[in-house]
C-alpha positions in Angstrom: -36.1 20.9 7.9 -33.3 21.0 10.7 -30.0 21.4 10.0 -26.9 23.0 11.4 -22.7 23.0 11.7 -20.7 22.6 14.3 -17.1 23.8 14.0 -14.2 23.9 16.5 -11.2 26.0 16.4 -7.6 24.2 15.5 -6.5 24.6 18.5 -8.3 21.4 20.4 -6.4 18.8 17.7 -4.2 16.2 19.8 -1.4 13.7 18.4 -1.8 10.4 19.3 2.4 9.8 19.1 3.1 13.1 20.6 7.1 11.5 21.3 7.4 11.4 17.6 6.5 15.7 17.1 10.0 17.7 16.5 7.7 21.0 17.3 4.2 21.4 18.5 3.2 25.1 18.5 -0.6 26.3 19.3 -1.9 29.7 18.8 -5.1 31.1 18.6 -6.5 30.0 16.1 -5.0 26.6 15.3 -2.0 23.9 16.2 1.4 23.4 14.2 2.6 20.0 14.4 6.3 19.6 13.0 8.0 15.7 12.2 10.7 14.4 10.8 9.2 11.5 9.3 6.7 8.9 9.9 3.4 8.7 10.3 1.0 10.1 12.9 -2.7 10.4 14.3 -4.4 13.3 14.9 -7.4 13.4 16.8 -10.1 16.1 16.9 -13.3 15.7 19.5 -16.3 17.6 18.9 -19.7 18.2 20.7 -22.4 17.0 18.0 -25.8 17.8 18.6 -28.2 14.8 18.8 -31.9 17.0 17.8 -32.8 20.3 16.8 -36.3 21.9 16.4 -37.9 18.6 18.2 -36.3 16.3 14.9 -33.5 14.0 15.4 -29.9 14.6 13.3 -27.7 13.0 11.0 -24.2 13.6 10.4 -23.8 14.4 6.3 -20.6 15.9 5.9 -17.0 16.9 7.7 -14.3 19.1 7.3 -11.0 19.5 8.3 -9.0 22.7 7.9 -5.3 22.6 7.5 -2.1 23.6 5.6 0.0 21.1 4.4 3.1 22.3 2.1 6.0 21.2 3.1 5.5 17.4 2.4 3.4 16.0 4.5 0.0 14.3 2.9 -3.4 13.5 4.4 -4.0 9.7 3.8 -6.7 9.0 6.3 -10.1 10.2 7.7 -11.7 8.4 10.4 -15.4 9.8 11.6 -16.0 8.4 15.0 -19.6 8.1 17.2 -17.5 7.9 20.8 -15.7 4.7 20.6 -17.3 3.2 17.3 -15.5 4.3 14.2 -18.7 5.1 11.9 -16.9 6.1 8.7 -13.5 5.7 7.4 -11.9 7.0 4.5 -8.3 6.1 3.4 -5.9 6.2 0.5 -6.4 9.8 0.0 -4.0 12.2 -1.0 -5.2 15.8 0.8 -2.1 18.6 0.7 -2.2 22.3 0.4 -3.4 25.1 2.1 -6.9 24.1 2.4 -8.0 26.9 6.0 -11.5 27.6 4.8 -14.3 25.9 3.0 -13.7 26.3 -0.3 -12.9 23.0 -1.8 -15.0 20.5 -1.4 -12.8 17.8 -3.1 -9.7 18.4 -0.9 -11.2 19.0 3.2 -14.6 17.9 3.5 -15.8 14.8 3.0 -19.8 13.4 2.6 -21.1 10.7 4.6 -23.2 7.8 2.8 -24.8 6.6 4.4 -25.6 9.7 7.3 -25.0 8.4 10.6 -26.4 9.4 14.2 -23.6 10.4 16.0 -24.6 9.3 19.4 -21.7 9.6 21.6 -19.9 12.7 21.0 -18.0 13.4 17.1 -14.9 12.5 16.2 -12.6 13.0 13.6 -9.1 11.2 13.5 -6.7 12.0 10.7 -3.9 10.0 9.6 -0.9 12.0 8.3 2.0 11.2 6.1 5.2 12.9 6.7 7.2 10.6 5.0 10.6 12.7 4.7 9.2 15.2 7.4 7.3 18.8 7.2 5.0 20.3 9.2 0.9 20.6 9.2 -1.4 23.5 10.2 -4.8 22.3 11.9 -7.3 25.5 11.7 -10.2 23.6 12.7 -12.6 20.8 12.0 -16.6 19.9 11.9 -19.6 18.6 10.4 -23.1 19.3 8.8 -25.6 17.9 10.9 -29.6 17.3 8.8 -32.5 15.8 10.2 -33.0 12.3 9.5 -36.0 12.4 7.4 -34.0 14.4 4.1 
């Protein structure tokens, strides 16, 4: 039974409207993105692997770590193989200071079906800042299985 994680530091996490940012601050560990309103993409690449232990993988689950609590709310998850947008879930409603894997409701998200990721993982969130705030992104990833569980 293969299986592994891949994670990525906060830090990597791009805007797609970066004109519409008041603030963008990276440290370390993670990115702070400041608005005043709107709504805004945020785009996080990751290397997936493709086999492990001669068996091929599936993506099962993501995760996104973050700190929202100031306003702005989560309402969009987008998985991506490369180009192809493989999963998508909207019309959520993810807030909070949710840095670690600890709550499975509120940052990571299962897969169904599990999907080869063949072209490199991505993860797009969508984020509400509807009267302005600012979001924390600590870092992102996913739970790779081999195809046959």
């Amino acid at each position: 039974m293969a299986h592994t994680s891949i994670w990525v530091p906060g830090t990597i996490v791009d805007a797609e409207h970066p004109d519409q940012l008041a603030a963008l601050i990276r440290k370390g560990w993670g990115t702070f993105f400041k608005q005043e309103g709107g709504f805004n993409w945020f785009h996080i690449p990751i290397a997936a692997p493709f086999a492990l232990d001669g068996q091929n993988l599936v993506l099962a689950t993501i995760f996104v770590f973050y700190r929202a609590t100031d306003g702005p709310i989560i309402r969009n998850i987008h998985v991506y193989s490369g180009p192809k947008r493989v999963q998508a879930f909207d019309g959520l409603h993810f807030a909070g200071e949710q840095t670690e894997m600890k709550d499975p409701n509120l940052n990571m998200l299962d897969l169904s079906p599990h999907v080869f990721i063949t072209a490199g993982l991505g993860i797009s969130v969508g984020v509400d800042f509807k009267d302005g705030g600012e979001i924390l992104f600590t870092g992102a990833g996913g739970y790779f299985q081999s195809s046959e569980q």
